[in-house]
N, C-alpha and C positions, 0 to 999 in steps of 0.2 A: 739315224737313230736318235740323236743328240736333238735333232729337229722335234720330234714327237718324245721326247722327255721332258723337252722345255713346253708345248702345245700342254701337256700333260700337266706339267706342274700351274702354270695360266688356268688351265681352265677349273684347278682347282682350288685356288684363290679367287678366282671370281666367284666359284658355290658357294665356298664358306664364308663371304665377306658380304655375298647378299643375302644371307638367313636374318632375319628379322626375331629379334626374341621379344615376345612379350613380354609386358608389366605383367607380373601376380600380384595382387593389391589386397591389402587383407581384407576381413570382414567388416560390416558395417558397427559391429560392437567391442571390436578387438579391443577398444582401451581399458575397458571392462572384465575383458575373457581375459580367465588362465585358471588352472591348477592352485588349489589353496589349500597350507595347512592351518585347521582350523580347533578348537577347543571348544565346548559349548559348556555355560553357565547358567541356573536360575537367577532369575531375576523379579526384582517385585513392577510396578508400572513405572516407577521412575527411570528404570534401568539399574538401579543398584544390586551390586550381586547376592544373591541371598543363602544359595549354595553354589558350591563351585565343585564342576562336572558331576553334575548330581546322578551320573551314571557309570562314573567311573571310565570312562572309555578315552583319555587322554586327550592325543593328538588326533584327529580321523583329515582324510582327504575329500573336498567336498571343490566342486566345479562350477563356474559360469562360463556362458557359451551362448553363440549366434544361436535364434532361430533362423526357421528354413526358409523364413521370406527375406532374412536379410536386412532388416529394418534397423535404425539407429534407436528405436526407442524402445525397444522390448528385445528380452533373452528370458533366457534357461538360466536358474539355479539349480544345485543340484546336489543333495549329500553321500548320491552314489552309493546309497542305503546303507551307509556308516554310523547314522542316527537314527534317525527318525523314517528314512525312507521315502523321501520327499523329489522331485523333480518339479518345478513349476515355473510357468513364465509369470516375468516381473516387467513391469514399468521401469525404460529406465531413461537417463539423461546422461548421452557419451560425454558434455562437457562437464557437467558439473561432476560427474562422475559417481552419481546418487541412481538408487530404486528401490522399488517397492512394490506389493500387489494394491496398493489401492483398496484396502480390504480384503477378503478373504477370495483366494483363487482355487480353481478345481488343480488336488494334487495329479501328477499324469503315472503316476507310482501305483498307487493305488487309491482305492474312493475315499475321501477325505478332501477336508478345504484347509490349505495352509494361508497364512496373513504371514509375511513378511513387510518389516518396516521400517525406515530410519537408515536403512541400506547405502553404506558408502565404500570408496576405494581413496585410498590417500596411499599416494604416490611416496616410496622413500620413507613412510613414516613407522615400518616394523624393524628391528631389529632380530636376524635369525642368529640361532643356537651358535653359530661360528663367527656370530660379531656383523655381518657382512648387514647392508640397509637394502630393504627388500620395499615390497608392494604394501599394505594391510587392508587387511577386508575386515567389515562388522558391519551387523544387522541382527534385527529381531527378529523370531520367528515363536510361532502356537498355530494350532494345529485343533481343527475339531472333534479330532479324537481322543485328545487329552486330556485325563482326569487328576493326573499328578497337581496340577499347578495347585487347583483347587483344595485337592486332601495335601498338600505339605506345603503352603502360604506363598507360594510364588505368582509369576502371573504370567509369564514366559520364558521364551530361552533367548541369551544372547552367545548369537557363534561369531567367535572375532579369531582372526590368527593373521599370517602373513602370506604372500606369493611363493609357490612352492619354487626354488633355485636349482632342482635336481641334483645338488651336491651332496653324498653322502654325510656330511657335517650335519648339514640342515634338515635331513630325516628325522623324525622321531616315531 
């Protein structure tokens, strides 16, 4: 009996010592992707703010993300219809950690061309609600469905915020 507990316990240290776990490797855009909280402002063509949340809508949640081929140089933006209602793939550059649409791209939200520009990620450089040093995202965005710029002197939106931390603190 002793004989066939010890075969027993052998053979299964052999199974579990030869299971092979794979690498999960992330995405070709990961340095880029995450959850943001973000703030959107008028701005004139320099970038200076001209109103500030000209909508009133505070803090919104707005996302970058891999597309489906998986490429380093193109993703998904995305305001998760908290603004504007915009989805669109941008140009991007995992090292420099910059994108853009290169001009105006077909929204996937709905019919409209969004232009996003000037698109960057700096690492470490937001500070959120609870002190704590986070991710920060900004870029331009206008849209061709947009009349506001034109009737109240702006020329675009700038949406800048920080890397969402999931801590209740850092909600707004």
């Amino acid at each position: 009996m002793k004989k066939a507990i010890y075969l027993l316990m052998l053979c299964t240290v052999a199974f579990f010592s030869s299971c092979e776990k794979d690498e999960i490797g992330g995405t070709a855009t990961q340095a880029l992707a995450g959850e943001w909280q973000l703030t959107v402002d008028a701005v004139d063509e320099a970038g200076n703010v001209v109103i500030s949340d000209p909508f009133g809508l505070g803090v919104i949640l707005g996302i970058t993300y891999n597309t489906n081929e998986n490429v380093a140089d193109k993703m998904y933006v995305s305001d998760l219809g908290n603004f504007w209602e915009y989805t669109v793939v941008v140009n991007c550059d995992c090292n420099a950690l910059t994108f853009s649409t290169n001009g105006e791209a077909q929204n996937e939200a709905y019919d409209c061309k969004v232009n996003i520009e000037d698109g960057k990620m700096l690492p470490g450089a937001a500070t959120t609600p609870s002190g704590m040093p986070a991710d920060s995202l900004v870029y331009y965005v206008s849209f061709s469905d947009d009349e506001n710029p034109a009737a109240n002197g702006y020329a675009k939106y700038k949406v800048s915020g920080y890397r969402r931390t999931g801590f209740a603190a850092d909600e707004q």
